[in-house]
DSSP file (Angstrom, degrees, kcal/mol; ACC not computed):
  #  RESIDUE AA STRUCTURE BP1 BP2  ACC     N-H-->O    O-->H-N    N-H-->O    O-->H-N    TCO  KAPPA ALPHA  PHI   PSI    X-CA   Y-CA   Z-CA
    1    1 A X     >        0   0    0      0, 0.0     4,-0.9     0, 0.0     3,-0.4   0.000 360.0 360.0 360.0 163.2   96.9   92.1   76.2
    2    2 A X  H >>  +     0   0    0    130,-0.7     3,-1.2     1,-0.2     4,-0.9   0.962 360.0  56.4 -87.6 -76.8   98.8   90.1   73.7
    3    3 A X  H 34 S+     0   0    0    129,-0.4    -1,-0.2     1,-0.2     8,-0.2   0.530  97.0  54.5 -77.2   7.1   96.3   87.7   73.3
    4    4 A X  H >4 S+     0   0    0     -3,-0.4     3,-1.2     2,-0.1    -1,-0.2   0.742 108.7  59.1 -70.6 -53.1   93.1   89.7   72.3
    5    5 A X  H << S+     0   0    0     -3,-1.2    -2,-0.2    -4,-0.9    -3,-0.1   0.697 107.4  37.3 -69.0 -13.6   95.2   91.0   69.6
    6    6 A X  T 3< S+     0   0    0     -4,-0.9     2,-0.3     0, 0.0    -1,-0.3  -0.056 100.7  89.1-126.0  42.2   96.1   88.1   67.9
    7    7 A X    <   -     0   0    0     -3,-1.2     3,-0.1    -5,-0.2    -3,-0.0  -0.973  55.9-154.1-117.9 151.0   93.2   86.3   68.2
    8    8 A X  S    S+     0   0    0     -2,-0.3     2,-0.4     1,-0.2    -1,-0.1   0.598  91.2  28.3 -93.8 -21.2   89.9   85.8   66.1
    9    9 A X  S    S-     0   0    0      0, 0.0     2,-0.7     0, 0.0    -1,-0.2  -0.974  92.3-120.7-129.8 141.3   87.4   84.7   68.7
   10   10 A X        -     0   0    0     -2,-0.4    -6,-0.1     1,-0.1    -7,-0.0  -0.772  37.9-104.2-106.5 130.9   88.1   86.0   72.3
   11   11 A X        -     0   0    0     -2,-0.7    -1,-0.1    -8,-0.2     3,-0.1   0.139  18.9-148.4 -47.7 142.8   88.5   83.3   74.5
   12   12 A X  S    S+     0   0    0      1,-0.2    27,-0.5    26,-0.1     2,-0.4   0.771  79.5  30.1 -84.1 -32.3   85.7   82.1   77.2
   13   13 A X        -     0   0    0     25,-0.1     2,-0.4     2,-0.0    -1,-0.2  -0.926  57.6-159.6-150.2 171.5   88.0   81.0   79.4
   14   14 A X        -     0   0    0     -2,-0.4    27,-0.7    25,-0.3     2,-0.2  -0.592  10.1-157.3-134.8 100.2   91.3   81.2   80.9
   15   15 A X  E     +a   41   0A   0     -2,-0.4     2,-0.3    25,-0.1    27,-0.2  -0.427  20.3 159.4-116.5 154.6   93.2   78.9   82.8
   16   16 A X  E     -a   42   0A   0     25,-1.7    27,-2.9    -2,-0.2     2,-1.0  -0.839  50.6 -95.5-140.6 151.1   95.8   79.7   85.0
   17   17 A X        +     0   0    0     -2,-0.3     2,-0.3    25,-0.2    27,-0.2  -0.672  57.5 172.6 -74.2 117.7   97.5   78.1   87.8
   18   18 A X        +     0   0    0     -2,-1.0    29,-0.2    25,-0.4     2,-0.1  -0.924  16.6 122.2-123.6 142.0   95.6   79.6   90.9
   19   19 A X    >   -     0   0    0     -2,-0.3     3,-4.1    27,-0.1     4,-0.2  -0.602  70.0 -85.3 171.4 144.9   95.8   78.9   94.3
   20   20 A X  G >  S+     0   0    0      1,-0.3     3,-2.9    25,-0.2    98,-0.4   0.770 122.2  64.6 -34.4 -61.2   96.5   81.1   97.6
   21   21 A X  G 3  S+     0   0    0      1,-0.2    -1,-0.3    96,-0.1     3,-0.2   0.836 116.6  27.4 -23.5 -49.5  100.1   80.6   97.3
   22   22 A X  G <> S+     0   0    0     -3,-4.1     4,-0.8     1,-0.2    -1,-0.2   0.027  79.1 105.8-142.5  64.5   99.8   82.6   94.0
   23   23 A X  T <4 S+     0   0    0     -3,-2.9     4,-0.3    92,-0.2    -1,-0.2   0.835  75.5  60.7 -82.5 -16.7   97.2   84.9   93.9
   24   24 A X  T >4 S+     0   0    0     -4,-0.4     3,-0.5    -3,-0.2     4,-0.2   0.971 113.3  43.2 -75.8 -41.1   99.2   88.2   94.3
   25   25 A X  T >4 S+     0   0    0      1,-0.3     3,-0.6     2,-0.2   105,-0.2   0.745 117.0  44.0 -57.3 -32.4  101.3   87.1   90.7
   26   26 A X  T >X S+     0   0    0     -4,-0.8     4,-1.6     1,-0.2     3,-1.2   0.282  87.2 100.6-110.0   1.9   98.1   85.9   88.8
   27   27 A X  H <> S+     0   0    0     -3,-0.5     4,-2.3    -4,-0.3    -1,-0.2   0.917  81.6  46.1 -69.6 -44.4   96.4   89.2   90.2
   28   28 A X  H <4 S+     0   0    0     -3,-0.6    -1,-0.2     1,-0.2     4,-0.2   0.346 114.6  46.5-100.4  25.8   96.9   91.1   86.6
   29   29 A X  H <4 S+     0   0    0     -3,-1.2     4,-0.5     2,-0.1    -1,-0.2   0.618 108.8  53.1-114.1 -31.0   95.7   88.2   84.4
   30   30 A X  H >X S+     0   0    0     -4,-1.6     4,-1.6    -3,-0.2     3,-1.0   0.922 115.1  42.4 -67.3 -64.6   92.6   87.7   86.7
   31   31 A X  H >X S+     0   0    0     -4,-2.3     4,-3.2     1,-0.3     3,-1.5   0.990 110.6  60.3 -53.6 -61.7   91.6   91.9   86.2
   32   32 A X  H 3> S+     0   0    0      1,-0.3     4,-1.4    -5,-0.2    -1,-0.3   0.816 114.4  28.7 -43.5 -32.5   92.4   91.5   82.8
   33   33 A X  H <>>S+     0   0    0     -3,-1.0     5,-1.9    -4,-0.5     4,-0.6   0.542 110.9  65.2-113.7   4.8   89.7   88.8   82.2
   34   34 A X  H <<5S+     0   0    0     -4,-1.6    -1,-0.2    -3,-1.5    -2,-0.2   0.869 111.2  41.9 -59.4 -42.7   87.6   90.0   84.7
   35   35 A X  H  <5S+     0   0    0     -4,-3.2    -2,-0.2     1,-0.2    -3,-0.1   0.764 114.4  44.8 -44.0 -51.4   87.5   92.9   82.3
   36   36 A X  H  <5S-     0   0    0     -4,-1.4    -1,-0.2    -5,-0.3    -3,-0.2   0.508 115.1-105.3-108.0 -24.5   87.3   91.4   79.2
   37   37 A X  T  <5 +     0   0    0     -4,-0.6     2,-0.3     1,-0.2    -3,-0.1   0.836  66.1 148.6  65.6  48.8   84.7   88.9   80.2
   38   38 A X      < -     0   0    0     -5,-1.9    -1,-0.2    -8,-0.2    -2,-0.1  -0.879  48.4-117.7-115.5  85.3   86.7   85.9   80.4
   39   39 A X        -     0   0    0    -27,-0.5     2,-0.5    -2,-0.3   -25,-0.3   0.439  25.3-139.8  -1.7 150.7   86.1   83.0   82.6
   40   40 A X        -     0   0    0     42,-0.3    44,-2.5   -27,-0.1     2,-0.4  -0.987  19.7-172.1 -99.4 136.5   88.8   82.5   85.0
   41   41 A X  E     -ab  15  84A   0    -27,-0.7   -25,-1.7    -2,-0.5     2,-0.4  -0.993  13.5-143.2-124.5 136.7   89.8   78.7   85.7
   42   42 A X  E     -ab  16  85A   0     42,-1.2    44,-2.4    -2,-0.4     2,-0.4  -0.770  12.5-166.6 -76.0 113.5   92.1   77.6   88.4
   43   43 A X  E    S+ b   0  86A   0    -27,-2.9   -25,-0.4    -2,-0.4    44,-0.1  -0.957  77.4  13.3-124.5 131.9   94.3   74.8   87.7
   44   44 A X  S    S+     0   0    0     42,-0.8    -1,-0.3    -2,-0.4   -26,-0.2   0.945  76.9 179.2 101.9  93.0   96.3   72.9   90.5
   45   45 A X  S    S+     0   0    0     41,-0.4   -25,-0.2    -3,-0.2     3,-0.1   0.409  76.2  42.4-105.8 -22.9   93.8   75.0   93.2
   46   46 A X  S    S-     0   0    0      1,-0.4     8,-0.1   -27,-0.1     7,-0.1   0.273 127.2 -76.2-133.8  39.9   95.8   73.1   95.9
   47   47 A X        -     0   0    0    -29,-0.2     2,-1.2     1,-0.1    -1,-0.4  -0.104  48.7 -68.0 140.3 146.9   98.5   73.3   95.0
   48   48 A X  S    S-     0   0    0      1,-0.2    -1,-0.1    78,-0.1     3,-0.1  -0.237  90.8 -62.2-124.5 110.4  101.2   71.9   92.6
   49   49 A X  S    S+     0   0    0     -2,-1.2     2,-0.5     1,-0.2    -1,-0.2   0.494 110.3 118.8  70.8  22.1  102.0   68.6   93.3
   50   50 A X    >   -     0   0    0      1,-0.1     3,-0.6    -4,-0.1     4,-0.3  -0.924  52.4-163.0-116.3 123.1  103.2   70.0   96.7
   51   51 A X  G >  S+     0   0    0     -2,-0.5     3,-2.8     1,-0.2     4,-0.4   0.711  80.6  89.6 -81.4  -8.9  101.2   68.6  100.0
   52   52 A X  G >> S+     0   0    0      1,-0.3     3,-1.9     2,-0.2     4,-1.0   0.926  85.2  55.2 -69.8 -30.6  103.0   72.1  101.8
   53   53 A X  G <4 S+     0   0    0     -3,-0.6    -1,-0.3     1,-0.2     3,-0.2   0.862 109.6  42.2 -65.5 -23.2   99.7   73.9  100.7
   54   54 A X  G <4 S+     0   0    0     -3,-2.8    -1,-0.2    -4,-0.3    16,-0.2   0.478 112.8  50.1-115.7  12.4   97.7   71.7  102.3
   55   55 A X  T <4 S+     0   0    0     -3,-1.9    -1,-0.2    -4,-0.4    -2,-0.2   0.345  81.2 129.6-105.1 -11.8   99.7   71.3  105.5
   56   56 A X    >X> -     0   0    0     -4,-1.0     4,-4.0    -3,-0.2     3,-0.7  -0.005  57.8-140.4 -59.9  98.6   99.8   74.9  105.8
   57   57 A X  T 345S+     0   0    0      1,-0.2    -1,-0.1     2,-0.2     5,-0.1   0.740  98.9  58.9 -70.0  15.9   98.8   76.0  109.0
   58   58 A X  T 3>5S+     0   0    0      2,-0.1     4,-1.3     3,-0.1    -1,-0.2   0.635 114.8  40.7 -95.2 -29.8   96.9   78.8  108.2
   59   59 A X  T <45S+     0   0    0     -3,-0.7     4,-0.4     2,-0.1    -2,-0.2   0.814 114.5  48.0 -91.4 -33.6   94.7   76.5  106.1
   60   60 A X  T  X5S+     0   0    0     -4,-4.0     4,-1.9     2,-0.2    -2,-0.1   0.725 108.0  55.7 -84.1  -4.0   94.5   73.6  108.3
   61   61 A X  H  ><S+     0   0    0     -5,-0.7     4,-0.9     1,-0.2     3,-0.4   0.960 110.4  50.0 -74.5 -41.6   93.6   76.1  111.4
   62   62 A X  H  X S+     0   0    0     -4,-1.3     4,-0.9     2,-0.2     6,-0.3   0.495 101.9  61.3 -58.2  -2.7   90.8   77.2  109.1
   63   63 A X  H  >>S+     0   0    0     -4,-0.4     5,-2.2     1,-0.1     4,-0.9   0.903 108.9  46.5 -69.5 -46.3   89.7   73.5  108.4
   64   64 A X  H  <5S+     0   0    0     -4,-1.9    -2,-0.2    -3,-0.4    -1,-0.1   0.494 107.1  48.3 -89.3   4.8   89.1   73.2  111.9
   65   65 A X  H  <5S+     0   0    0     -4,-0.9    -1,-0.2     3,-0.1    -3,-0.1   0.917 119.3  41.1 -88.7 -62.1   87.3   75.9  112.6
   66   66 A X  H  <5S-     0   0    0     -4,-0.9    -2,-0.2     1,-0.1    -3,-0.1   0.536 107.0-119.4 -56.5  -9.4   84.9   75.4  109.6
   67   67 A X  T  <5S+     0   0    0     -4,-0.9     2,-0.2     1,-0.3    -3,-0.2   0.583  79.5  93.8 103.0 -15.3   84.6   71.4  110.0
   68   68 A X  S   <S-     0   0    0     -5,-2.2    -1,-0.3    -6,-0.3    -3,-0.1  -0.731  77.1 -97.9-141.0 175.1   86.1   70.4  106.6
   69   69 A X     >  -     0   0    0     -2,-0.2     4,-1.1    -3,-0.1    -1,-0.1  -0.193  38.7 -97.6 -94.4-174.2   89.5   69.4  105.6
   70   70 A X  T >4 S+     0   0    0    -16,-0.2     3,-2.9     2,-0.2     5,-0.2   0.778 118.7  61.0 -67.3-100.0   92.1   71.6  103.8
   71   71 A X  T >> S+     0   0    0      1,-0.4     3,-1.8     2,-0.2     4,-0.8   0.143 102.1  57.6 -55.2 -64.7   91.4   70.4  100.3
   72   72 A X  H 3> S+     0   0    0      1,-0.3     4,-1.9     2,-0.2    -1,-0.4   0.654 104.6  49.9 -65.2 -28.0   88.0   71.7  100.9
   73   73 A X  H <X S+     0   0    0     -3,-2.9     4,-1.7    -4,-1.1    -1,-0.3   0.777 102.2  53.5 -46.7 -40.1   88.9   75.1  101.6
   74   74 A X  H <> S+     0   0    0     -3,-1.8     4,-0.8     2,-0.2    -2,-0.2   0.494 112.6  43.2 -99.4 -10.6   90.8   75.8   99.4
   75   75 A X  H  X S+     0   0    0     -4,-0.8     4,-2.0    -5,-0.2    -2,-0.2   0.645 107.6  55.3-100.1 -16.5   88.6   74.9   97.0
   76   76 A X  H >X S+     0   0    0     -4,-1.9     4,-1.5    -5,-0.2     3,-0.8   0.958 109.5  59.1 -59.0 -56.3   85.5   76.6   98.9
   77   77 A X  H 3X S+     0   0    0     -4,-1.7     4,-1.9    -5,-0.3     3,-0.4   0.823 110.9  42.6 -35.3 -66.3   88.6   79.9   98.4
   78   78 A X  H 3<>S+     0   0    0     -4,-0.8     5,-1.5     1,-0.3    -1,-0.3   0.720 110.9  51.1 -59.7 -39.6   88.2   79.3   94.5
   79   79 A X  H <<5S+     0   0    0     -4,-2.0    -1,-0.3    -3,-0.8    -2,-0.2   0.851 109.4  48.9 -73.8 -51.7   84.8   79.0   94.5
   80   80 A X  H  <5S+     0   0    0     -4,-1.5    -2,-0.2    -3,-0.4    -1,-0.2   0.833 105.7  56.8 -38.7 -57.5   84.2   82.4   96.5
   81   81 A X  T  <5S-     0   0    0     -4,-1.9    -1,-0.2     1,-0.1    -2,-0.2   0.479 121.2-115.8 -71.3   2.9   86.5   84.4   94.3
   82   82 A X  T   5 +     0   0    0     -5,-0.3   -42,-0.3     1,-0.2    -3,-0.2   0.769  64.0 158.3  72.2   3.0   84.0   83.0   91.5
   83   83 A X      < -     0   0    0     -5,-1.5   -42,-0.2    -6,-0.2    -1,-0.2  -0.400  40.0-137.5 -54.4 133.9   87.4   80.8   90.0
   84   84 A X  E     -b   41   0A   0    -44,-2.5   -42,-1.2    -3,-0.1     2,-0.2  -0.462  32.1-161.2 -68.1 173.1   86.3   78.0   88.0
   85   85 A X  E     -b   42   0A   0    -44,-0.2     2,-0.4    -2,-0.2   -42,-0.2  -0.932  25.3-146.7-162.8 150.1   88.6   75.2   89.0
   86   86 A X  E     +b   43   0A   0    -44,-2.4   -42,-0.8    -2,-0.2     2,-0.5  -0.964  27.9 166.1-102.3 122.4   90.2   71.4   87.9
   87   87 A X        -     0   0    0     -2,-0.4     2,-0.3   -43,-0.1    -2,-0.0  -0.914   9.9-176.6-128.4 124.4   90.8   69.4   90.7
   88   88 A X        +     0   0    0     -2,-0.5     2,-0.3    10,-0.0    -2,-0.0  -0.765  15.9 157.9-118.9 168.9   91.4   65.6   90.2
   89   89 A X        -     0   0    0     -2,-0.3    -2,-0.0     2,-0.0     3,-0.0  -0.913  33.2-148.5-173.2-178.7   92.0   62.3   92.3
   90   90 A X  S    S+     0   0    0     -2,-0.3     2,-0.3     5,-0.0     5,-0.0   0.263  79.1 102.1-136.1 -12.0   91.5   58.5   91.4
   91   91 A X        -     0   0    0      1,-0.2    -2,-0.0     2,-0.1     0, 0.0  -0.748  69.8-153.0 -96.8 134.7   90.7   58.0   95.5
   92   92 A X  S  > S+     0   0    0     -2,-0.3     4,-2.5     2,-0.2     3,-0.3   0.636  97.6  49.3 -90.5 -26.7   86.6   57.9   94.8
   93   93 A X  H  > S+     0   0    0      1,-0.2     4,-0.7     2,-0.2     5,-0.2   0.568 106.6  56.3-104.1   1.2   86.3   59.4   98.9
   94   94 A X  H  4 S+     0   0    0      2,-0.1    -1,-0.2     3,-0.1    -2,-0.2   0.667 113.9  42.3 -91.6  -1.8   89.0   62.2   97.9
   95   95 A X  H  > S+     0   0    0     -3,-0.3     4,-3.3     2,-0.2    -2,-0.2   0.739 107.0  52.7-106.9 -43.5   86.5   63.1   95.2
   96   96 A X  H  X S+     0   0    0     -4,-2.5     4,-1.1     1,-0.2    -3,-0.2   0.992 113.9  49.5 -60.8 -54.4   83.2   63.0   96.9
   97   97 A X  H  < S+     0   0    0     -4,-0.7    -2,-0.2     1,-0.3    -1,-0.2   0.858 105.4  53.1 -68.9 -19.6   85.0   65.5   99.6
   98   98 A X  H >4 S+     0   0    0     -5,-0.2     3,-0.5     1,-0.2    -1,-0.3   0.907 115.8  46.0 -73.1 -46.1   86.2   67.9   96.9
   99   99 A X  H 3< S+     0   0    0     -4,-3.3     2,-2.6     1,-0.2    -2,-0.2   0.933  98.7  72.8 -35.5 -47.4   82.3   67.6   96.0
  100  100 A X  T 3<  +     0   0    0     -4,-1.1     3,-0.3     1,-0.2    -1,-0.2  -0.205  63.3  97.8 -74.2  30.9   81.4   68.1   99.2
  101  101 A X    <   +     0   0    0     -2,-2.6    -1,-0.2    -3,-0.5    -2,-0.1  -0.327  62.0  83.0-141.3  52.2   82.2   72.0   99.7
  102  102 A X  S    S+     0   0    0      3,-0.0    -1,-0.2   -26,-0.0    -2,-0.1   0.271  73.0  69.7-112.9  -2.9   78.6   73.7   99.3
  103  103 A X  S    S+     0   0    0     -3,-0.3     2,-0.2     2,-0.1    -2,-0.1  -0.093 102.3  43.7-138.1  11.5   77.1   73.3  102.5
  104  104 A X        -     0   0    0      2,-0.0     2,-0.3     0, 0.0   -38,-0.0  -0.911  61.7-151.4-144.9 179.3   79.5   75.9  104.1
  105  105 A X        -     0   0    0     -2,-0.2     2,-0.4   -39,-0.0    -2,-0.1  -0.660  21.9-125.6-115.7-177.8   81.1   79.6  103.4
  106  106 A X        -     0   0    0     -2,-0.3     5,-0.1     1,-0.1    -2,-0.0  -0.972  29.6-116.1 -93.2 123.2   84.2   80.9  104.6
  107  107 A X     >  -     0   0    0     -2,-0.4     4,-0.9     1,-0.1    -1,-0.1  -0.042  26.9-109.4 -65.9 170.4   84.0   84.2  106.5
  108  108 A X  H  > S+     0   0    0      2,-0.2     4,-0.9     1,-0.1    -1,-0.1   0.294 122.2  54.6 -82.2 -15.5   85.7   87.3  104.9
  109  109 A X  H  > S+     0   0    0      2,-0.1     4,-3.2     3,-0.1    -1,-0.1   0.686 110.1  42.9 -73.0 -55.9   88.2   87.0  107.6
  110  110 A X  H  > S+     0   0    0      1,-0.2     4,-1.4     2,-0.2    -2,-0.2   0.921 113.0  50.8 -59.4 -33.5   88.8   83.7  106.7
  111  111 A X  H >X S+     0   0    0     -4,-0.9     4,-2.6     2,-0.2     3,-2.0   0.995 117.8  46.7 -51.9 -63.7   88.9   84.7  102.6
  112  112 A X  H 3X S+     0   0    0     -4,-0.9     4,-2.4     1,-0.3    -2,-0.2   0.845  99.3  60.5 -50.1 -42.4   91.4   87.4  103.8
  113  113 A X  H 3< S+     0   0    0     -4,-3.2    -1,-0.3     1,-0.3    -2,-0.2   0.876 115.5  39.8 -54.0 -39.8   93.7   85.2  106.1
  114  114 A X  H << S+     0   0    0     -3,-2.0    -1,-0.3    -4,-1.4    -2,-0.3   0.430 106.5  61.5-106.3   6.0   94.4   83.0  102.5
  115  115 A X  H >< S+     0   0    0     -4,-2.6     2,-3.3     1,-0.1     3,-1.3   0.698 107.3  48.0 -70.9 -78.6   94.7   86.0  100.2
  116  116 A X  T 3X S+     0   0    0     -4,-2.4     4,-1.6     1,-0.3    -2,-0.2   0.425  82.3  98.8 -53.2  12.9   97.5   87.0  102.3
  117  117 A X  H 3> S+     0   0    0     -2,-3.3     4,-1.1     1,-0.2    -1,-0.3   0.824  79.1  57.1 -54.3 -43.1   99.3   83.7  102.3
  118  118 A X  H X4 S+     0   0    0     -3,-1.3     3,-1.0   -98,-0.4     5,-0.3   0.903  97.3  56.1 -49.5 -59.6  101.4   84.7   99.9
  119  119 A X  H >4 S+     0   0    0      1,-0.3     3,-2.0     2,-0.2    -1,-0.2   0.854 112.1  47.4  -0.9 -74.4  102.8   87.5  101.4
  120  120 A X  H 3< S+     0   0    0     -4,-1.6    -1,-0.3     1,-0.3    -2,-0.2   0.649 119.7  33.8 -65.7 -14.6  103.7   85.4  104.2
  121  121 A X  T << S-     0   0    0     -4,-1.1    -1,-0.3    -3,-1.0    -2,-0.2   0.083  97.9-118.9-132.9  35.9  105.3   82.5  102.4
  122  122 A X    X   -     0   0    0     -3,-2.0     3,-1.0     1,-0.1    -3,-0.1   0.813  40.3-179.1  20.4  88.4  107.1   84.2   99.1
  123  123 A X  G >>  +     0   0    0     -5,-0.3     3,-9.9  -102,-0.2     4,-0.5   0.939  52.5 101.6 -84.0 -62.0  105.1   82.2   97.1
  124  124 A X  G 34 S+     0   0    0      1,-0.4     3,-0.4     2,-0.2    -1,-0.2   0.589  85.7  54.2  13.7 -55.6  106.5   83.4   93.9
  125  125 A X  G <4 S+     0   0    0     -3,-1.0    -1,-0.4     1,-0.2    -2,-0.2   0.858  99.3  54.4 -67.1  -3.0  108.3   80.0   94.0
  126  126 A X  T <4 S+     0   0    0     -3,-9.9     2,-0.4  -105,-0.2    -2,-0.2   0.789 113.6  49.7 -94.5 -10.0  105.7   78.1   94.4
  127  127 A X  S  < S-     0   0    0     -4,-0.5     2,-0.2    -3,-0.4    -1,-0.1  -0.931  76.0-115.1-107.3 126.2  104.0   79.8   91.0
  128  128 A X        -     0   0    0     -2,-0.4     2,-0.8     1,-0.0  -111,-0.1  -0.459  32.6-137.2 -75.2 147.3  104.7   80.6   87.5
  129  129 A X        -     0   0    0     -2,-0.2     2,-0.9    -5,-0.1  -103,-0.1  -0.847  14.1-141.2 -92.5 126.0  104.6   84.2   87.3
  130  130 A X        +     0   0    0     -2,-0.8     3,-0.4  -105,-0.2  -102,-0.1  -0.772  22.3 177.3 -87.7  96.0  102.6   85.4   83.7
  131  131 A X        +     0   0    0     -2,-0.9    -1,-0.1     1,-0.1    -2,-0.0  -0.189  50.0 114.9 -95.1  52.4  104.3   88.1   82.5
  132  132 A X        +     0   0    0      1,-0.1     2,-0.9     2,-0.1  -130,-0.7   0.270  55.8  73.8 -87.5 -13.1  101.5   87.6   79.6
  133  133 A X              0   0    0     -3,-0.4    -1,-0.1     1,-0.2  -105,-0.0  -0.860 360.0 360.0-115.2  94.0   99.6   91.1   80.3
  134  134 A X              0   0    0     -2,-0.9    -1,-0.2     0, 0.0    -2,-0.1   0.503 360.0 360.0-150.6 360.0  102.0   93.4   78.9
């Protein structure tokens, strides 16, 4: 990659916009610093600036099944794929629930059901695509 080579200290982390919507795109940036031993961080993990992620029924059926709202899914999703993540709000009870997402897992069914989101909802717009790994 590009940026190993022109750099003098190799980065600790790397942050990327992530979120179900565009995991399939961010997929060879992810390997790469899986590889390389480079933190991944998610920024905009639900979404960006778009409530459709979090209306999603695929995410909200899985809220109710687990008990917790979308937002907390989808950041339990980041957490499981071992993303670092920023998530903000100025609402003090939208920030205690974004805390709040330790006390549960998501099944591997459930993991699988939001990997493939993309698939189902040409996500591509909803993400910049990194053509950074070449």
């Amino acid at each position: 990659m590009e940026l190993l080579s022109n750099c003098k200290i190799k980065p600790f982390v790397n942050q990327i916009e992530l979120h179900p919507f565009c995991l399939q795109p961010q997929k060879p940036v992810i390997q790469f610093c899986q590889q390389n031993g480079i933190e991944v961080q998610a920024y905009s993990p639900l979404g960006t600036g778009q409530t459709i992620l979090l209306q999603n029924g695929t995410v909200t059926q899985i809220a109710k099944q687990v008990n917790k709202s979308s937002a907390q899914v989808l950041l339990r999703w980041a957490l499981q794929h071992n993303f670092h993540f920023v998530v903000k709000s100025a609402t003090p009870t939208r920030i205690e629930e974004n805390l709040d997402i330790f006390d549960f897992e998501l099944s591997t069914e459930h993991m699988q059901m939001l990997d493939d989101l993309e698939d189902k909802v040409g996500s591509h717009r909803f993400c910049w695509n990194s053509d950074a790994i070449r």
